[in-house]
N, CA, C and O atoms as a Maestro MAE file, in Angstrom:
{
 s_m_m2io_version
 :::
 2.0.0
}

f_m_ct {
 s_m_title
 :::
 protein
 m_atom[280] {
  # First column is atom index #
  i_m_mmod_type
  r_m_x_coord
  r_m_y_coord
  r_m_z_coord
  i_m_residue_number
  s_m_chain_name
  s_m_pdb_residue_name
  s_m_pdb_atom_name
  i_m_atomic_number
  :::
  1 25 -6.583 -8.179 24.523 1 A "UNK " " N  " 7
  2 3 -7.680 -8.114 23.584 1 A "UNK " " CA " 6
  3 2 -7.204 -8.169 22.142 1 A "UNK " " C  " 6
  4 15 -7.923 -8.540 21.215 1 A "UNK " " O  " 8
  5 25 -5.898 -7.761 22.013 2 A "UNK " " N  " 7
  6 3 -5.559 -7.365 20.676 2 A "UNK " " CA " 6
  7 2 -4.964 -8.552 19.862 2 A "UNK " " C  " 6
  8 15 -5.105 -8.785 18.661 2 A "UNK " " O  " 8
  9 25 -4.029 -9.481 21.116 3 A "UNK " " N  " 7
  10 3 -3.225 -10.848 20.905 3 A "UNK " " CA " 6
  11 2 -2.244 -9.702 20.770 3 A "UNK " " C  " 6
  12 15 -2.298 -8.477 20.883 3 A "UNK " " O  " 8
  13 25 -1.102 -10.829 20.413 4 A "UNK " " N  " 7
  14 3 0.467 -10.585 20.349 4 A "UNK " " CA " 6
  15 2 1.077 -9.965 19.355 4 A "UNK " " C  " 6
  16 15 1.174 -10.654 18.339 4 A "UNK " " O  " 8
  17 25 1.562 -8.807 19.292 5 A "UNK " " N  " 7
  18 3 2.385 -8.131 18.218 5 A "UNK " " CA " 6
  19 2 3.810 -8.692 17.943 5 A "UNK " " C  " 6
  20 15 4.873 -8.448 18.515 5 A "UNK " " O  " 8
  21 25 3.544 -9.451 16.981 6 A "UNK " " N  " 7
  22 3 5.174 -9.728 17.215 6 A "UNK " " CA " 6
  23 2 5.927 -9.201 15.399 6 A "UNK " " C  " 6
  24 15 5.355 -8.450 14.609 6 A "UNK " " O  " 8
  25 25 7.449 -9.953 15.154 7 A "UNK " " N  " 7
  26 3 7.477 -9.563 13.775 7 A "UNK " " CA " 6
  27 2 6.754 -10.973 12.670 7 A "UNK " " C  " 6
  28 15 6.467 -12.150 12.888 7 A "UNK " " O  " 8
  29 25 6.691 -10.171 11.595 8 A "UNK " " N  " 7
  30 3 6.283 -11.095 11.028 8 A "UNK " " CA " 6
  31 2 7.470 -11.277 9.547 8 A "UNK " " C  " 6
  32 15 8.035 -10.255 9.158 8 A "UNK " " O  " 8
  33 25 7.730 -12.536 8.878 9 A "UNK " " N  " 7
  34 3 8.558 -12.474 8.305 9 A "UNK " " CA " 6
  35 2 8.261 -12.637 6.690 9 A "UNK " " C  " 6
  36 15 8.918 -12.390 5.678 9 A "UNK " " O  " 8
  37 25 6.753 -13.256 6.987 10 A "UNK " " N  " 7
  38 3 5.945 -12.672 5.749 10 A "UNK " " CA " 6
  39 2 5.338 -11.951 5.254 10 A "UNK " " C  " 6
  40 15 4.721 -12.226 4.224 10 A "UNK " " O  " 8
  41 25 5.312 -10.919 5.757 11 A "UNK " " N  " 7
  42 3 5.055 -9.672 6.341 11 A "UNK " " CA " 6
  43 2 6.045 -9.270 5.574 11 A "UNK " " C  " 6
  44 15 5.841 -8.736 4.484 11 A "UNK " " O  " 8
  45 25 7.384 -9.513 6.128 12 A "UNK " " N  " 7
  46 3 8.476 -8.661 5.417 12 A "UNK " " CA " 6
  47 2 8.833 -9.009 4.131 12 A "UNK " " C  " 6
  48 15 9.516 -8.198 3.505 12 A "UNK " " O  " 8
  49 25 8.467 -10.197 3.531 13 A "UNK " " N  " 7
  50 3 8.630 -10.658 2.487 13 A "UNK " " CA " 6
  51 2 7.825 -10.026 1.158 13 A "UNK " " C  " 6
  52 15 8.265 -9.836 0.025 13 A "UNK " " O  " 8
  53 25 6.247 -9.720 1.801 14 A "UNK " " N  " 7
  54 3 5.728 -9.041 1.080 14 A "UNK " " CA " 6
  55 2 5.868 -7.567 0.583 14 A "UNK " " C  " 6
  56 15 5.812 -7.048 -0.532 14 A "UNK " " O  " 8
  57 25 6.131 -6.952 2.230 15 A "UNK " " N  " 7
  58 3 6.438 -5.379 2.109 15 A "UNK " " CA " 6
  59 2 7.970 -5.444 0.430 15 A "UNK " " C  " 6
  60 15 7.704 -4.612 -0.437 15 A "UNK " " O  " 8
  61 25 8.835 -6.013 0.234 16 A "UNK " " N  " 7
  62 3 9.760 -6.309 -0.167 16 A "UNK " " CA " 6
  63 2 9.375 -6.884 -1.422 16 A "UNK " " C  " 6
  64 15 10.006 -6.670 -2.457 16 A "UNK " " O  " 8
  65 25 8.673 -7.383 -1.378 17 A "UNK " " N  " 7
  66 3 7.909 -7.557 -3.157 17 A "UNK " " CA " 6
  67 2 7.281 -6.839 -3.433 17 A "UNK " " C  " 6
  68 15 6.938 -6.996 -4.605 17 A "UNK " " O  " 8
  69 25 6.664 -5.635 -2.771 18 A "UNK " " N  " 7
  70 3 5.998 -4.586 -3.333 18 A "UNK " " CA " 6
  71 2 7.063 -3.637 -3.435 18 A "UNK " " C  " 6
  72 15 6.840 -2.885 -4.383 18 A "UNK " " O  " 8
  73 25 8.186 -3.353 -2.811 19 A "UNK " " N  " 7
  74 3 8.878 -2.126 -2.795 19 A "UNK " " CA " 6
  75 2 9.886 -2.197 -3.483 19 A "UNK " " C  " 6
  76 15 10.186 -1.060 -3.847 19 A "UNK " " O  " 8
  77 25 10.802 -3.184 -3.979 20 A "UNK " " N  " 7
  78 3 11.890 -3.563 -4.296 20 A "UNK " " CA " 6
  79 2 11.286 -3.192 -5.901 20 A "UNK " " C  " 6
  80 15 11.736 -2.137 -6.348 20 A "UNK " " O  " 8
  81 25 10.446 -3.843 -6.689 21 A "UNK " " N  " 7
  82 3 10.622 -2.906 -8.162 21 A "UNK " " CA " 6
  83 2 9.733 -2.006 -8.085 21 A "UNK " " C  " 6
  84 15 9.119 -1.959 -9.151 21 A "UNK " " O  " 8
  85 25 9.187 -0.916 -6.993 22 A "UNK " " N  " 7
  86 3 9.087 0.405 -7.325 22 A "UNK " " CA " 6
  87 2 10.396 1.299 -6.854 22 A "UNK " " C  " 6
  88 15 10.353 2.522 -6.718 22 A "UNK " " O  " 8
  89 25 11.550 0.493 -6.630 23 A "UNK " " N  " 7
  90 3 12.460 1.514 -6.285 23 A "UNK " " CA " 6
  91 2 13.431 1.436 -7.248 23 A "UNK " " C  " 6
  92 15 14.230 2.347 -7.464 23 A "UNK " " O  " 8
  93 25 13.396 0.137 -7.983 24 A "UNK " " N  " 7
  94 3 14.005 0.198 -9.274 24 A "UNK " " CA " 6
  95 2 13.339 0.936 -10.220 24 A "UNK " " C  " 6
  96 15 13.925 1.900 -10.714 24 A "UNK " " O  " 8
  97 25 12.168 0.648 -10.582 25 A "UNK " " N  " 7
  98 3 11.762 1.740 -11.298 25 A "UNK " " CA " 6
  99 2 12.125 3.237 -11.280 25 A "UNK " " C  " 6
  100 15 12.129 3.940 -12.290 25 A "UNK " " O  " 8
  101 25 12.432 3.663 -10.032 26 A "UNK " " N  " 7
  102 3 11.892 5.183 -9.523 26 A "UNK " " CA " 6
  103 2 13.374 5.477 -10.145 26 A "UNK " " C  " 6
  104 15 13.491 6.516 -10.796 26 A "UNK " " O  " 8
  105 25 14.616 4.553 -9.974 27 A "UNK " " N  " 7
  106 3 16.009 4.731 -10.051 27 A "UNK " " CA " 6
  107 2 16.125 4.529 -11.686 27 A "UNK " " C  " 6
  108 15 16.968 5.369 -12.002 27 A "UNK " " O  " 8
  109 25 15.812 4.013 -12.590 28 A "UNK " " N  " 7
  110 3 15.684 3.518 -14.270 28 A "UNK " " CA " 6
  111 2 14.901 4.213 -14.710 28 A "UNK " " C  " 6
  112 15 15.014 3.995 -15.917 28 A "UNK " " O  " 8
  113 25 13.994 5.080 -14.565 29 A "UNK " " N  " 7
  114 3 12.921 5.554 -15.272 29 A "UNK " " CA " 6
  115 2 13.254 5.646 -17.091 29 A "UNK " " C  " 6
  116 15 13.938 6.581 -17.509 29 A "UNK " " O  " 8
  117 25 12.771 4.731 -17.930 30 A "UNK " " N  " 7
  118 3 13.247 5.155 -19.244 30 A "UNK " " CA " 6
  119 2 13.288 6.689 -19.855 30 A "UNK " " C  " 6
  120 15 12.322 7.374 -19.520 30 A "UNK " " O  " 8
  121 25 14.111 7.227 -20.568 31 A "UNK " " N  " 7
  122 3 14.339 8.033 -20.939 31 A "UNK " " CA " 6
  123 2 13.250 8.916 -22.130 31 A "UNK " " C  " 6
  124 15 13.132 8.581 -23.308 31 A "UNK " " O  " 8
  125 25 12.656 9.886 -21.588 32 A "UNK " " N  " 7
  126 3 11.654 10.570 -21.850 32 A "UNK " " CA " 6
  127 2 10.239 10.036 -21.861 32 A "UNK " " C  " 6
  128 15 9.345 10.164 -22.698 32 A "UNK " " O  " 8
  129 25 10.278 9.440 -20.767 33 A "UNK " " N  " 7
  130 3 9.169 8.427 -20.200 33 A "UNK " " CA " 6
  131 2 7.577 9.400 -19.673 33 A "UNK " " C  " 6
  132 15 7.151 9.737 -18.568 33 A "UNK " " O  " 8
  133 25 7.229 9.527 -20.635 34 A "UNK " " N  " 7
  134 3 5.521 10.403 -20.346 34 A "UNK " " CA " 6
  135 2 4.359 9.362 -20.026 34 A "UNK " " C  " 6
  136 15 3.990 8.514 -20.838 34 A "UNK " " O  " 8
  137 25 3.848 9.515 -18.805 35 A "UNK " " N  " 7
  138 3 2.973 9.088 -18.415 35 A "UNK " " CA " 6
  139 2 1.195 9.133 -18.801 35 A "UNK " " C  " 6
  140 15 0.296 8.485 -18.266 35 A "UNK " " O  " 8
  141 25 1.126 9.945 -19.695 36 A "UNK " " N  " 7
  142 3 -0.075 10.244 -20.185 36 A "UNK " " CA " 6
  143 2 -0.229 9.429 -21.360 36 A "UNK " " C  " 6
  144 15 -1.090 9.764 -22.172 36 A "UNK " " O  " 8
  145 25 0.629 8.185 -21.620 37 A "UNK " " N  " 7
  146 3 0.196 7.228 -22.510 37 A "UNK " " CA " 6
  147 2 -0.501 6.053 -21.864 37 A "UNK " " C  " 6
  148 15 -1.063 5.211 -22.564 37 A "UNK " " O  " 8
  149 25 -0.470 5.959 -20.245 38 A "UNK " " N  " 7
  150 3 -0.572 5.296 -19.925 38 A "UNK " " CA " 6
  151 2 -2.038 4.338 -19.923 38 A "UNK " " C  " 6
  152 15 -2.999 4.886 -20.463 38 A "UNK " " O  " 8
  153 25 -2.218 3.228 -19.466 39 A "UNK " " N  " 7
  154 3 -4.043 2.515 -19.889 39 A "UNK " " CA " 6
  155 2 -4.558 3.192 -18.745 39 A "UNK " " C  " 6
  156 15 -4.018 3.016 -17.653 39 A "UNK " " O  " 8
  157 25 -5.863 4.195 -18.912 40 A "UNK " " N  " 7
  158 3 -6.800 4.812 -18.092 40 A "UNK " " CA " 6
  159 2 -7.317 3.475 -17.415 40 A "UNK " " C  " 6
  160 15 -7.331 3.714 -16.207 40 A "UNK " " O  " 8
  161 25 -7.569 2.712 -17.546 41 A "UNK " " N  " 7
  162 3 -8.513 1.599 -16.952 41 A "UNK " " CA " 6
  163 2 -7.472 1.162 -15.689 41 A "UNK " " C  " 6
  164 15 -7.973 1.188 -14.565 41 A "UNK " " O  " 8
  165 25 -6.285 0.828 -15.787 42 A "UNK " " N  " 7
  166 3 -5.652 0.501 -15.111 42 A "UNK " " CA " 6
  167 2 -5.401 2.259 -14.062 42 A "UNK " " C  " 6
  168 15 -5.420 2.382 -12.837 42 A "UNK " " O  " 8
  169 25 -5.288 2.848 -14.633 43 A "UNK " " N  " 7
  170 3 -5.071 4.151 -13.619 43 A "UNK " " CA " 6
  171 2 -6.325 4.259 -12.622 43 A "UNK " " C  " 6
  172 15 -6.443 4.841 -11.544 43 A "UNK " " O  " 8
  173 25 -6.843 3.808 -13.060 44 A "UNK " " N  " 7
  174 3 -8.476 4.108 -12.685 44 A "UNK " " CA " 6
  175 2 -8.641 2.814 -11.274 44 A "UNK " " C  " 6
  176 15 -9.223 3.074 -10.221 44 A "UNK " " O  " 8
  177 25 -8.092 1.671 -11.536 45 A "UNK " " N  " 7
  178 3 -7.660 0.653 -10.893 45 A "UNK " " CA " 6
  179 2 -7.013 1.115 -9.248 45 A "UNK " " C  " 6
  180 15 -7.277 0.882 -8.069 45 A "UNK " " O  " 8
  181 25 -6.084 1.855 -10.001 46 A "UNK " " N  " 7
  182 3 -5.108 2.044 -8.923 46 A "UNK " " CA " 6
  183 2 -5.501 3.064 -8.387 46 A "UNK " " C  " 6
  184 15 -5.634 2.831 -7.186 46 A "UNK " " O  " 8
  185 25 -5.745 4.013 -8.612 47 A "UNK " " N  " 7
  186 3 -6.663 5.047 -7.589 47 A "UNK " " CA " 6
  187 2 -7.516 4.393 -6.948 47 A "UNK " " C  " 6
  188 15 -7.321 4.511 -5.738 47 A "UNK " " O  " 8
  189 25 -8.556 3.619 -7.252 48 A "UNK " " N  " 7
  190 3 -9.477 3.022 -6.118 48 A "UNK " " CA " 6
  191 2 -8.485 2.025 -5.569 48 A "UNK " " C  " 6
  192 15 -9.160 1.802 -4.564 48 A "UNK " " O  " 8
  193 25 -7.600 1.366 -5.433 49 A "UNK " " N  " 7
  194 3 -7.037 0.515 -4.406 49 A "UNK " " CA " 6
  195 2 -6.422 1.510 -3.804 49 A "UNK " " C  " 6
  196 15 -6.479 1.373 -2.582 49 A "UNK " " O  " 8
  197 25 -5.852 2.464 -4.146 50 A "UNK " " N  " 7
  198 3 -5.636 3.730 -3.096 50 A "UNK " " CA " 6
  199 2 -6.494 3.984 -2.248 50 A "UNK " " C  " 6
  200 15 -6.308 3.695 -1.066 50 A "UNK " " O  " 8
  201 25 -7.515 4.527 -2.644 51 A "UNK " " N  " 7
  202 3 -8.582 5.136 -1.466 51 A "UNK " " CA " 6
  203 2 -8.776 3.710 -0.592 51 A "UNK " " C  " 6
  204 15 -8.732 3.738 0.638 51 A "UNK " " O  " 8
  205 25 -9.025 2.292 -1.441 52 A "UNK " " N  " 7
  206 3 -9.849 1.817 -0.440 52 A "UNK " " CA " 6
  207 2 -8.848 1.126 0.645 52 A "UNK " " C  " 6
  208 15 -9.319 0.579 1.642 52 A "UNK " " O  " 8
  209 25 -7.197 1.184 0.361 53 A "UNK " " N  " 7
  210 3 -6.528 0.983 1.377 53 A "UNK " " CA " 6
  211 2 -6.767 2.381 2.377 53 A "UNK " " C  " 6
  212 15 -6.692 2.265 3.601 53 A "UNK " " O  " 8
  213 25 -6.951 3.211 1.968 54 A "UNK " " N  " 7
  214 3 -7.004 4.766 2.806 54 A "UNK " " CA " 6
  215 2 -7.933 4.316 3.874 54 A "UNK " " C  " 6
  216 15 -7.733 4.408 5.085 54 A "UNK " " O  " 8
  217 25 -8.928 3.840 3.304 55 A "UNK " " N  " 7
  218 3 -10.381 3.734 3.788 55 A "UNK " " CA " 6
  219 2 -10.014 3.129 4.868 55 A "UNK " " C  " 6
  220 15 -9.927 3.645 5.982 55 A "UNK " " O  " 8
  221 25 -9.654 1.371 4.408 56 A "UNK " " N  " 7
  222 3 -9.308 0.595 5.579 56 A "UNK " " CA " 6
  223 2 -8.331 0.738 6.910 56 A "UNK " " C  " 6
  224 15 -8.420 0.200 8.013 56 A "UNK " " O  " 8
  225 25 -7.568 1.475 6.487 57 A "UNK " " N  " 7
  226 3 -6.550 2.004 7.554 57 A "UNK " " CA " 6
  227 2 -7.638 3.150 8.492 57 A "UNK " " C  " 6
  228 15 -7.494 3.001 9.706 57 A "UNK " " O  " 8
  229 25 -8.639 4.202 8.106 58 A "UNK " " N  " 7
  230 3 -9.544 4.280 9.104 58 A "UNK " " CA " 6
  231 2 -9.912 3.972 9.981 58 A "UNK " " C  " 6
  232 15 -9.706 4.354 11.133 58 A "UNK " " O  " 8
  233 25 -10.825 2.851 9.366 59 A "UNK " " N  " 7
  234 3 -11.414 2.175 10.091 59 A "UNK " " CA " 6
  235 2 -10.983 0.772 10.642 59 A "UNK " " C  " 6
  236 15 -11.809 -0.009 11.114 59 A "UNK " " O  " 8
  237 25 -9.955 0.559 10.578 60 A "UNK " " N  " 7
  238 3 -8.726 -0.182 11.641 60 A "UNK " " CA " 6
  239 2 -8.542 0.736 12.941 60 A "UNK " " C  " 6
  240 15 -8.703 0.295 14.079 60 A "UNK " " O  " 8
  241 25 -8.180 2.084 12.647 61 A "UNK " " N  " 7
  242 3 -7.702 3.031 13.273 61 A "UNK " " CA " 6
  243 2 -8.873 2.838 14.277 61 A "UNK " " C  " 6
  244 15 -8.737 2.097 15.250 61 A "UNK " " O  " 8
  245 25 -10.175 3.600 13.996 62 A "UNK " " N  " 7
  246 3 -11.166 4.224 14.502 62 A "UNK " " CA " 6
  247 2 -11.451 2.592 15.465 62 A "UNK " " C  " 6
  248 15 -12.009 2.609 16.562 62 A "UNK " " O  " 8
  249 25 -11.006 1.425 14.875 63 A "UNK " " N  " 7
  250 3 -11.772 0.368 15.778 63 A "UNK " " CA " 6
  251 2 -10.979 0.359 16.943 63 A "UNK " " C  " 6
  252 15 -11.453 0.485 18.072 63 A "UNK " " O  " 8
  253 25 -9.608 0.190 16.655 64 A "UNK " " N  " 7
  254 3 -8.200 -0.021 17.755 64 A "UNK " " CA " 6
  255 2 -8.768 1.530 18.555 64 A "UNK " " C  " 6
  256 15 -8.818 1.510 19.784 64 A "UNK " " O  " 8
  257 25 -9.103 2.592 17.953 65 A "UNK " " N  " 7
  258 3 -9.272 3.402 19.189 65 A "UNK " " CA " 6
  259 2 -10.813 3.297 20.063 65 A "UNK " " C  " 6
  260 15 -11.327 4.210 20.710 65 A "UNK " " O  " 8
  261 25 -11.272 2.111 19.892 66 A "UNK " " N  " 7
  262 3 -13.002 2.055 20.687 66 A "UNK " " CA " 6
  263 2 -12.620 1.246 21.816 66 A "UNK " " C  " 6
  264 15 -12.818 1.345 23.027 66 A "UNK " " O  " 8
  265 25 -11.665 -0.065 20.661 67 A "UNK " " N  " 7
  266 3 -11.211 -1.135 21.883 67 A "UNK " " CA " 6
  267 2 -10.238 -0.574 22.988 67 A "UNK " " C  " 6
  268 15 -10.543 -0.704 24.173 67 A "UNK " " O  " 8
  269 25 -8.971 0.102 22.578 68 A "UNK " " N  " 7
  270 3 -8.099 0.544 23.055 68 A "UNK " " CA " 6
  271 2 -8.385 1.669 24.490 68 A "UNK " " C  " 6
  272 15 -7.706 2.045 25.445 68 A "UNK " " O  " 8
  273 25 -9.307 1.832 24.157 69 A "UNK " " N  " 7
  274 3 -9.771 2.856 25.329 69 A "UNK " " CA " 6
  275 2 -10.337 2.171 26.519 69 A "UNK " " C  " 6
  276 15 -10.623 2.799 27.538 69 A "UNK " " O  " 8
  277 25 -10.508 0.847 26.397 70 A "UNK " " N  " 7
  278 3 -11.261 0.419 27.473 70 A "UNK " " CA " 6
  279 2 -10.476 -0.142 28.383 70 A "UNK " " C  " 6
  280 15 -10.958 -0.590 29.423 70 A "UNK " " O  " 8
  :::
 }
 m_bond[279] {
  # First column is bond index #
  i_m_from
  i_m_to
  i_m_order
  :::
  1 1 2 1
  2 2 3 1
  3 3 4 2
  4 3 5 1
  5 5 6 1
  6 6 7 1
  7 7 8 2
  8 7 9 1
  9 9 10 1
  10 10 11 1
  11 11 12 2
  12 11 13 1
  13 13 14 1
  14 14 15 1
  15 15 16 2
  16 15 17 1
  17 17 18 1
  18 18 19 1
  19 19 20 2
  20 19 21 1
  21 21 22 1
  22 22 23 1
  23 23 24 2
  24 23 25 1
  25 25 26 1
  26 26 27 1
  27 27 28 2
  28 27 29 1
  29 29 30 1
  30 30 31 1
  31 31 32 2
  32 31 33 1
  33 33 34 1
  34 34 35 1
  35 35 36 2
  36 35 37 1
  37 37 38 1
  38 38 39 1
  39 39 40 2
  40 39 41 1
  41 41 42 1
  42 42 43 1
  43 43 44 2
  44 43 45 1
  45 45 46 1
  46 46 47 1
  47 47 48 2
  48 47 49 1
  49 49 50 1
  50 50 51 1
  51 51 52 2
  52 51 53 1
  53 53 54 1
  54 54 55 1
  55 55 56 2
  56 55 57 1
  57 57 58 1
  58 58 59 1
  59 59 60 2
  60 59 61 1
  61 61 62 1
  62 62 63 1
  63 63 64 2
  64 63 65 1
  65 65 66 1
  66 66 67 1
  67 67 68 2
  68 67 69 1
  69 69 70 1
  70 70 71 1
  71 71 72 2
  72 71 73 1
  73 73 74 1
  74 74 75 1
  75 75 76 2
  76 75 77 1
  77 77 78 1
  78 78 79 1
  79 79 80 2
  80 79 81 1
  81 81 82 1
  82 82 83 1
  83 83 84 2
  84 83 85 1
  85 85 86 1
  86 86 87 1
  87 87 88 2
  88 87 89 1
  89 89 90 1
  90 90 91 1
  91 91 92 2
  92 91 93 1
  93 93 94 1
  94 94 95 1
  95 95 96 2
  96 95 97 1
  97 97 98 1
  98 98 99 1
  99 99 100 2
  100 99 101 1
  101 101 102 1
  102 102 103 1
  103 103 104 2
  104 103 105 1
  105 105 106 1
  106 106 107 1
  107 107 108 2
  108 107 109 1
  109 109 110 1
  110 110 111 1
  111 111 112 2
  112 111 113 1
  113 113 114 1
  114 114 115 1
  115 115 116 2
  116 115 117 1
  117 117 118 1
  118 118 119 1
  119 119 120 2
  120 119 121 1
  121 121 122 1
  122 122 123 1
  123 123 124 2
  124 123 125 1
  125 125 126 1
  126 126 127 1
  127 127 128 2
  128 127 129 1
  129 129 130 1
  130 130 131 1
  131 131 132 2
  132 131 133 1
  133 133 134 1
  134 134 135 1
  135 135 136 2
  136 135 137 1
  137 137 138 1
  138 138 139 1
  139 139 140 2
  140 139 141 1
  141 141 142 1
  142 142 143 1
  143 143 144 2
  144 143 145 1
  145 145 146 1
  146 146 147 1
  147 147 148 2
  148 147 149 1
  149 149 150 1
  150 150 151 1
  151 151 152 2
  152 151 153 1
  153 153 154 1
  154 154 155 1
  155 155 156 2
  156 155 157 1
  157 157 158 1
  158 158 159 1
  159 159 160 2
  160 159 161 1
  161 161 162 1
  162 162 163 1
  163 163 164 2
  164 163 165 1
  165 165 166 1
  166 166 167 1
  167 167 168 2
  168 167 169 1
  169 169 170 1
  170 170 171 1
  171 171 172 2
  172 171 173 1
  173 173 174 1
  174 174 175 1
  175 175 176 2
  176 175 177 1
  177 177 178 1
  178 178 179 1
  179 179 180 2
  180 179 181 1
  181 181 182 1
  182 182 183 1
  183 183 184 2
  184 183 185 1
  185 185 186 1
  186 186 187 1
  187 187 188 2
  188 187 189 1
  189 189 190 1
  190 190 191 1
  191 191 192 2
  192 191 193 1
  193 193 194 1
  194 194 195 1
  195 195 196 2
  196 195 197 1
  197 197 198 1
  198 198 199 1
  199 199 200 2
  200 199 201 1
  201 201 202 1
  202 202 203 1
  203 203 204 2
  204 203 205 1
  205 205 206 1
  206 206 207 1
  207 207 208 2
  208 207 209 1
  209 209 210 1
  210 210 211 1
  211 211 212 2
  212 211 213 1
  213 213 214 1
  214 214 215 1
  215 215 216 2
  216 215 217 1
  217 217 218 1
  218 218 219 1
  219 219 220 2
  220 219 221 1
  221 221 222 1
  222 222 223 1
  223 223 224 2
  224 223 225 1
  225 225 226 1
  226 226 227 1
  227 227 228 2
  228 227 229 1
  229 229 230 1
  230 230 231 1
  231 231 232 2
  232 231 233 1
  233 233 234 1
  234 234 235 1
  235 235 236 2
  236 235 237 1
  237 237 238 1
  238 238 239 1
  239 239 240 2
  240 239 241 1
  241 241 242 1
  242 242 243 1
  243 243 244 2
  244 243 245 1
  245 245 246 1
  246 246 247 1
  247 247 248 2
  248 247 249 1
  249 249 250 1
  250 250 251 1
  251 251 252 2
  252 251 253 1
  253 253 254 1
  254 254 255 1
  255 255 256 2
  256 255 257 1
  257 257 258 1
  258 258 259 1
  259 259 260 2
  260 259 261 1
  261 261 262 1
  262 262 263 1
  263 263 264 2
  264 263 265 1
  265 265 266 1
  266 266 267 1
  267 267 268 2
  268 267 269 1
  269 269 270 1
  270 270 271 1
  271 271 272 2
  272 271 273 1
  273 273 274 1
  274 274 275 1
  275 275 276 2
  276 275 277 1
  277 277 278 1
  278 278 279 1
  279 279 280 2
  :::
 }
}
């Protein structure tokens, strides 16, 4: 029902463009680097793509467990 899990290599390509400069960052952080200058609009941004990835992983979840049970 689900099809084939297999790897994916764009998949990994992406995970790897998202992670690769937040780990440089996390390792460089400029020196006395305060975050409360930062643009509210854009913070504001990124909190809702937070939740609404939260969201979607739910209700992925909640579907794989309706199908999965049968």
């Amino acid at each position: 029902m689900l099809g084939h899990f297999g790897f994916s290599y764009i998949g990994l390509l992406y995970m790897l463009m998202l992670q690769v400069p937040n780990l440089m960052w996390a390792r460089r952080k400029p020196a006395g680097y305060d975050p409360s200058g930062e643009n509210k609009v854009l913070l504001v941004f990124e909190r809702a793509g937070h939740i609404g990835i939260h969201l979607q992983h739910i209700k992925e979840v909640r579907r794989c467990s309706i199908y999965c049970a049968k």
